[in-house]
Each structure stands twice: as structure tokens, then as C-alpha cells.
DRENKOL-762604 format. One line per field, with one value per atom (N, C-alpha, C, O): chain; residue in three letters; residue number from 0; x, y, z. Coordinates in nm, 2 decimals, decimal comma, m for minus. Layout:
REM DRENKOL-762604
lotor (A  ...)
kenu (ALA  ...)
marfi (NUM  ...)
u (X  ...)
v (Y  ...)
w (Z  ...)
REM end
This chain:
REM DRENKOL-762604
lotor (A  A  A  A  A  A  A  A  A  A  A  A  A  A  A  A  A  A  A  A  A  A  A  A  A  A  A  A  A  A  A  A  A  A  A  A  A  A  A  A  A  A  A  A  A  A  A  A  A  A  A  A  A  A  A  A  A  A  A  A  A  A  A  A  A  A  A  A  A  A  A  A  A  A  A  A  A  A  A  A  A  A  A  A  A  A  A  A  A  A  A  A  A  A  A  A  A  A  A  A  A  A  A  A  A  A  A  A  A  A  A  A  A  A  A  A  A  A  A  A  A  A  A  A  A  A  A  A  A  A  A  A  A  A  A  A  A  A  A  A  A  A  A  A  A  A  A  A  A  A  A  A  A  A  A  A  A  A  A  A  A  A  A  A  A  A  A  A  A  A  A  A  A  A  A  A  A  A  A  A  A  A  A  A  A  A  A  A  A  A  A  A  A  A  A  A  A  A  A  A  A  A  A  A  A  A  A  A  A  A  A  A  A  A  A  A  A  A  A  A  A  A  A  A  A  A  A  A  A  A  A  A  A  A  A  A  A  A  A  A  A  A  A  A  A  A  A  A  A  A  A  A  A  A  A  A  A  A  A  A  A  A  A  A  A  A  A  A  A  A  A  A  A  A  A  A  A  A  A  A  A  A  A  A  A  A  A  A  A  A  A  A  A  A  A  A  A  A  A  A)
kenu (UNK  UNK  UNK  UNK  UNK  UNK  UNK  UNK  UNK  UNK  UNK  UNK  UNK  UNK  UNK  UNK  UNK  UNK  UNK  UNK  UNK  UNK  UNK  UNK  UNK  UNK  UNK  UNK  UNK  UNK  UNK  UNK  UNK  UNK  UNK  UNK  UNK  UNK  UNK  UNK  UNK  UNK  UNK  UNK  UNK  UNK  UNK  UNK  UNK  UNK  UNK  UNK  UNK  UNK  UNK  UNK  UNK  UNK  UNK  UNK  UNK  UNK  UNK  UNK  UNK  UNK  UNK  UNK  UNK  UNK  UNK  UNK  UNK  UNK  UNK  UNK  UNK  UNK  UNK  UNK  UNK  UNK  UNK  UNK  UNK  UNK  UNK  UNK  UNK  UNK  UNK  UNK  UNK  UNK  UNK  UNK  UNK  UNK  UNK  UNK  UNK  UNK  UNK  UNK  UNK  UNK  UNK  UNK  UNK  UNK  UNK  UNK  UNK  UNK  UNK  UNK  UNK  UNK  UNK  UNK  UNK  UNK  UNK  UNK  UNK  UNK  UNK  UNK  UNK  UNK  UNK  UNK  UNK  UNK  UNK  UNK  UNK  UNK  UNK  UNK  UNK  UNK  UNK  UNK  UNK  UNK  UNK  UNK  UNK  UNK  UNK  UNK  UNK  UNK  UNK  UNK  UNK  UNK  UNK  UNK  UNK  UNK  UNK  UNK  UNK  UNK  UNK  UNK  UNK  UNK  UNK  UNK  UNK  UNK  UNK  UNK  UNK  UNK  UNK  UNK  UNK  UNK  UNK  UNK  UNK  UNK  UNK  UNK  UNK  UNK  UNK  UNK  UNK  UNK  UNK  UNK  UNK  UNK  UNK  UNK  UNK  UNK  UNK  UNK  UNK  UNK  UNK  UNK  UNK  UNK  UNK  UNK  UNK  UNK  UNK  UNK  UNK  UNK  UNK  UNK  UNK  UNK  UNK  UNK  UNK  UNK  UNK  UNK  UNK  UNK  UNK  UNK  UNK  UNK  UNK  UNK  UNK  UNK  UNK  UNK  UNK  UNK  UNK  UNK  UNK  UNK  UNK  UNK  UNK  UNK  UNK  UNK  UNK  UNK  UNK  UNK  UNK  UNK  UNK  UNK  UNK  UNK  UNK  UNK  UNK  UNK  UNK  UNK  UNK  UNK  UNK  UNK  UNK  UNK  UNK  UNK  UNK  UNK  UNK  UNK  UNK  UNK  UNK  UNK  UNK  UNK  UNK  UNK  UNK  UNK  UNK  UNK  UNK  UNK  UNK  UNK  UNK  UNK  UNK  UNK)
marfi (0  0  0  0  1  1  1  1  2  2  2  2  3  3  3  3  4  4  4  4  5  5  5  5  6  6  6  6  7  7  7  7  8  8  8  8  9  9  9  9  10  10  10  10  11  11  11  11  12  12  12  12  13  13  13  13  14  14  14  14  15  15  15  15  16  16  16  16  17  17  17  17  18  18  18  18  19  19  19  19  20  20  20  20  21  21  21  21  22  22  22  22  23  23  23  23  24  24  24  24  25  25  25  25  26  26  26  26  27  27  27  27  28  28  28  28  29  29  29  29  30  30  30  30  31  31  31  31  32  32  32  32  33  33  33  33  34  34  34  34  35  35  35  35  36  36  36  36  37  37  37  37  38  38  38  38  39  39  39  39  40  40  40  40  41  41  41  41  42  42  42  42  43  43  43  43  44  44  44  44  45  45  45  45  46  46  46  46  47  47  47  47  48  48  48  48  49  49  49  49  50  50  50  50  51  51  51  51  52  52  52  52  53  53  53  53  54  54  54  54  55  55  55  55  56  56  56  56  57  57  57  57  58  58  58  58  59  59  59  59  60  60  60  60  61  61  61  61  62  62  62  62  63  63  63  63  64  64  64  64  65  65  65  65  66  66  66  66  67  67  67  67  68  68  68  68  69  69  69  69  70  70  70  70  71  71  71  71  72  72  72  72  73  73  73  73  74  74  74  74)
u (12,88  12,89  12,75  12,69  12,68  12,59  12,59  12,65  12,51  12,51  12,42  12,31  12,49  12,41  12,40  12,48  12,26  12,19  12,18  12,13  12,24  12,25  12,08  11,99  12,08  11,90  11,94  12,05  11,86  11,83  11,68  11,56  11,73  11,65  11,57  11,63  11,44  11,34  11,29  11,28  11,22  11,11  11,05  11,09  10,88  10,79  10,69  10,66  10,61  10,52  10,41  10,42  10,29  10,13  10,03  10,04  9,96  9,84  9,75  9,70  9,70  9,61  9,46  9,38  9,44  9,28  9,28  9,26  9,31  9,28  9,37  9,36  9,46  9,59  9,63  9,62  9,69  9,77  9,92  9,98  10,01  10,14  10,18  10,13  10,32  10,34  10,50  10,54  10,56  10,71  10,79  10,79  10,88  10,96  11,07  11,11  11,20  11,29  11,37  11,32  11,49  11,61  11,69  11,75  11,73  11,87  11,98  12,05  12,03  12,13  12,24  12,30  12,33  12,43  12,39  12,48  12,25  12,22  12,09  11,98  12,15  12,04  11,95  11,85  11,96  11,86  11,84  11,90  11,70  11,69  11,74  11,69  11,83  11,86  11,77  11,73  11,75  11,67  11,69  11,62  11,89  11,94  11,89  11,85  11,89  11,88  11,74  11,71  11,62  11,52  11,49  11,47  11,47  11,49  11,50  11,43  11,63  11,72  11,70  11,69  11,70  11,64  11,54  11,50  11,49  11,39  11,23  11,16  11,23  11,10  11,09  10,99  11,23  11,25  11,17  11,10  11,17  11,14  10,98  10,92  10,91  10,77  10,72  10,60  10,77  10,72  10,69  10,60  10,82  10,81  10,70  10,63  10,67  10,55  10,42  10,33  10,40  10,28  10,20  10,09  10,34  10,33  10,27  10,21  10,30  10,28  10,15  10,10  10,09  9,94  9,87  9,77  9,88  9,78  9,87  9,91  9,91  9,98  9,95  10,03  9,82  9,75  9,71  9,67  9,72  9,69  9,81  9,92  9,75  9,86  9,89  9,81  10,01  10,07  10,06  10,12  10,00  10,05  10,09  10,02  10,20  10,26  10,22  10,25  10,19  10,16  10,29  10,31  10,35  10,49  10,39  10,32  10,37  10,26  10,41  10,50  10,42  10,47  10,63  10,73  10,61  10,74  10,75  10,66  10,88  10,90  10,91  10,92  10,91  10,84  11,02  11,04  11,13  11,22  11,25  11,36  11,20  11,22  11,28  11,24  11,38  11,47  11,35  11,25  11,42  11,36  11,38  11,27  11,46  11,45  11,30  11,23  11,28  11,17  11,00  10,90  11,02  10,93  10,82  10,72)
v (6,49  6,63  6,70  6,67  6,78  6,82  7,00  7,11  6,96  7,13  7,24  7,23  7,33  7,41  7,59  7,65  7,60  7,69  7,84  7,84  7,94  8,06  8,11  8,11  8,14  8,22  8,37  8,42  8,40  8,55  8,64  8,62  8,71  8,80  8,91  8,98  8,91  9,04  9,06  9,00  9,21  9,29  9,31  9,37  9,25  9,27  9,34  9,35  9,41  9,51  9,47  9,45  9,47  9,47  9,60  9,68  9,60  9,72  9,66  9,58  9,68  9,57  9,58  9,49  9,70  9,69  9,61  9,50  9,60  9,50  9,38  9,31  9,33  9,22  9,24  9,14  9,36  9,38  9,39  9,48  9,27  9,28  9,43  9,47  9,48  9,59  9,61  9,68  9,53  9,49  9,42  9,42  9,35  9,26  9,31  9,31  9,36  9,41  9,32  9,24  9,24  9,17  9,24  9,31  9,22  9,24  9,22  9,20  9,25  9,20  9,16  9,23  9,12  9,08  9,13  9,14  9,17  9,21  9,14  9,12  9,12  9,01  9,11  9,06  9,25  9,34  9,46  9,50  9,52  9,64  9,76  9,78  9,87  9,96  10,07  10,06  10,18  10,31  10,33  10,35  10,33  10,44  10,33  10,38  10,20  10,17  10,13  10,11  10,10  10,16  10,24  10,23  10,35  10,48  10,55  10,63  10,49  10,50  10,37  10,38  10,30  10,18  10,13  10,10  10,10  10,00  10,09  10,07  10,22  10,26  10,37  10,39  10,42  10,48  10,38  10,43  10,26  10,14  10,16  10,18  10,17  10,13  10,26  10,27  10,36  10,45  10,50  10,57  10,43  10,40  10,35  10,39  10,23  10,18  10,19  10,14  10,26  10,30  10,45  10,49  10,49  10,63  10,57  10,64  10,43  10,38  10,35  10,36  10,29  10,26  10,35  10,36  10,44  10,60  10,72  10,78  10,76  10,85  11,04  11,13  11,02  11,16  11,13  11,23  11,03  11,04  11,04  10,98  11,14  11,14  11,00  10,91  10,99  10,86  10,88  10,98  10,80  10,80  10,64  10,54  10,64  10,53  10,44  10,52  10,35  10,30  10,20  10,11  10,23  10,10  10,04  10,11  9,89  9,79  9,72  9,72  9,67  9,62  9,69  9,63  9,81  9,88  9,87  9,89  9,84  9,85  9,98  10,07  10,02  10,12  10,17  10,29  10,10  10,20  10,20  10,16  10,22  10,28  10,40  10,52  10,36  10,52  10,65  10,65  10,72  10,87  10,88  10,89  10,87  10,90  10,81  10,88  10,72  10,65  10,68  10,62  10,75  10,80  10,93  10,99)
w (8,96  9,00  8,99  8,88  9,07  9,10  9,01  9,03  8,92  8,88  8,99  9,03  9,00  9,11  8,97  8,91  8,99  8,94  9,04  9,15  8,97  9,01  9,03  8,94  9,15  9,18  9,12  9,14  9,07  8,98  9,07  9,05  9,14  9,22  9,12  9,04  9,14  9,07  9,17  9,28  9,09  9,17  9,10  9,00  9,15  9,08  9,11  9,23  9,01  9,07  8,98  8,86  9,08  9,05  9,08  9,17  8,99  9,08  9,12  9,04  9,22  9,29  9,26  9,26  9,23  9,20  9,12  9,17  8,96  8,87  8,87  8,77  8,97  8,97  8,86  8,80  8,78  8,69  8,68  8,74  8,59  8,63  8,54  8,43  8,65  8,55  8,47  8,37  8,56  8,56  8,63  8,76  8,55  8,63  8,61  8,49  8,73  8,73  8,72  8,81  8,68  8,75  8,77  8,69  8,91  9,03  9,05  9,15  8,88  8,85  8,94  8,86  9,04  9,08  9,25  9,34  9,27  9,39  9,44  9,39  9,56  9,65  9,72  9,77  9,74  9,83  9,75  9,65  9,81  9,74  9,80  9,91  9,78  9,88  9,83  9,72  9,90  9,87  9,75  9,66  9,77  9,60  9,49  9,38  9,50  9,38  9,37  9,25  9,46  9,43  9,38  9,25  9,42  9,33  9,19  9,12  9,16  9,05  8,93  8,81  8,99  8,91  8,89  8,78  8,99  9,01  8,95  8,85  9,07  9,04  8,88  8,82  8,85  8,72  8,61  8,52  8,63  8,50  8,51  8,40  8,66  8,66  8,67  8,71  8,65  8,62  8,43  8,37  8,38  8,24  8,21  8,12  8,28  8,22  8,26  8,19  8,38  8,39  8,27  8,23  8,28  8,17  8,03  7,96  7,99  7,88  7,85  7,74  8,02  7,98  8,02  7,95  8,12  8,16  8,13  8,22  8,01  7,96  8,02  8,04  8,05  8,12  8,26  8,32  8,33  8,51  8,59  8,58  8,69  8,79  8,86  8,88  8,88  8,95  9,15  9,20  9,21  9,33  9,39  9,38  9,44  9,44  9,63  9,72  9,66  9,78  9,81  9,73  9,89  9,93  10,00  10,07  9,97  10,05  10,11  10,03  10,24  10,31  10,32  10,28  10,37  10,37  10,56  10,64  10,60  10,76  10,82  10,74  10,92  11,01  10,99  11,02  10,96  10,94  10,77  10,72  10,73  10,57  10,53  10,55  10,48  10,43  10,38  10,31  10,45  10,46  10,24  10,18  10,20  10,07  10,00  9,92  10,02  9,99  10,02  9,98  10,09  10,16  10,04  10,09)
REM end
């Protein structure tokens, strides 16, 4: 019998000037990202942790490879 291994989906996020990792989300029971749970999940976490290492700078966020139809909420 062939054991077959569950794939476990993240989103990970770097800042690119220094290739700094900044978090690794798991997807719990979800294979896509949608706006709401971007949003609500995903970007709530890396914003936790950017706050952690620049406690005083403003945050501005770049979607690198976002498609030309990306939810208006994301935007």
C-alpha cells in the first residue's frame, strides 16, 4: 500500500531589498488565496511582524505578481 502524503499550502512573504523572510502562513484546509482571507489572515500576521522589526516606520505594501483582475478589496 502506497502511503500518500497530504500537501500543506503556505504563503510566504519576503522583502526584497534585503531577501528577508518575514512569514510563513499555513493554509490550513485551503488550496487558494481569496481577497477576504488575505486580508483577514494572511496580511493581519505580516503586518504583526513587520511591526516587530520597524516598530516606528510607515508600512507600504507592493503585491509583486498580482493579475490585472485583482479584487478591488486588495487593492
Amino acid at each position: 500500500m502506497k502511503k500518500i502524503q497530504q500537501k500543506s499550502s503556505i504563503l510566504e512573504v519576503f522583502r526584497k531589498r534585503w531577501s528577508r523572510h518575514f512569514a510563513t502562513i499555513p493554509l490550513d484546509e485551503q488550496r487558494t488565496v481569496t481577497a477576504d482571507s488575505y486580508t483577514t489572515n494572511c496580511l493581519a500576521k505580516v503586518i504583526i511582524e513587520l511591526r516587530k522589526i520597524n516598530p516606528e516606520r510607515r508600512i507600504i505594501l507592493h503585491q509583486d505578481n498580482a493579475s490585472s483582475h485583482t479584487a478591488q478589496k486588495t487593492r
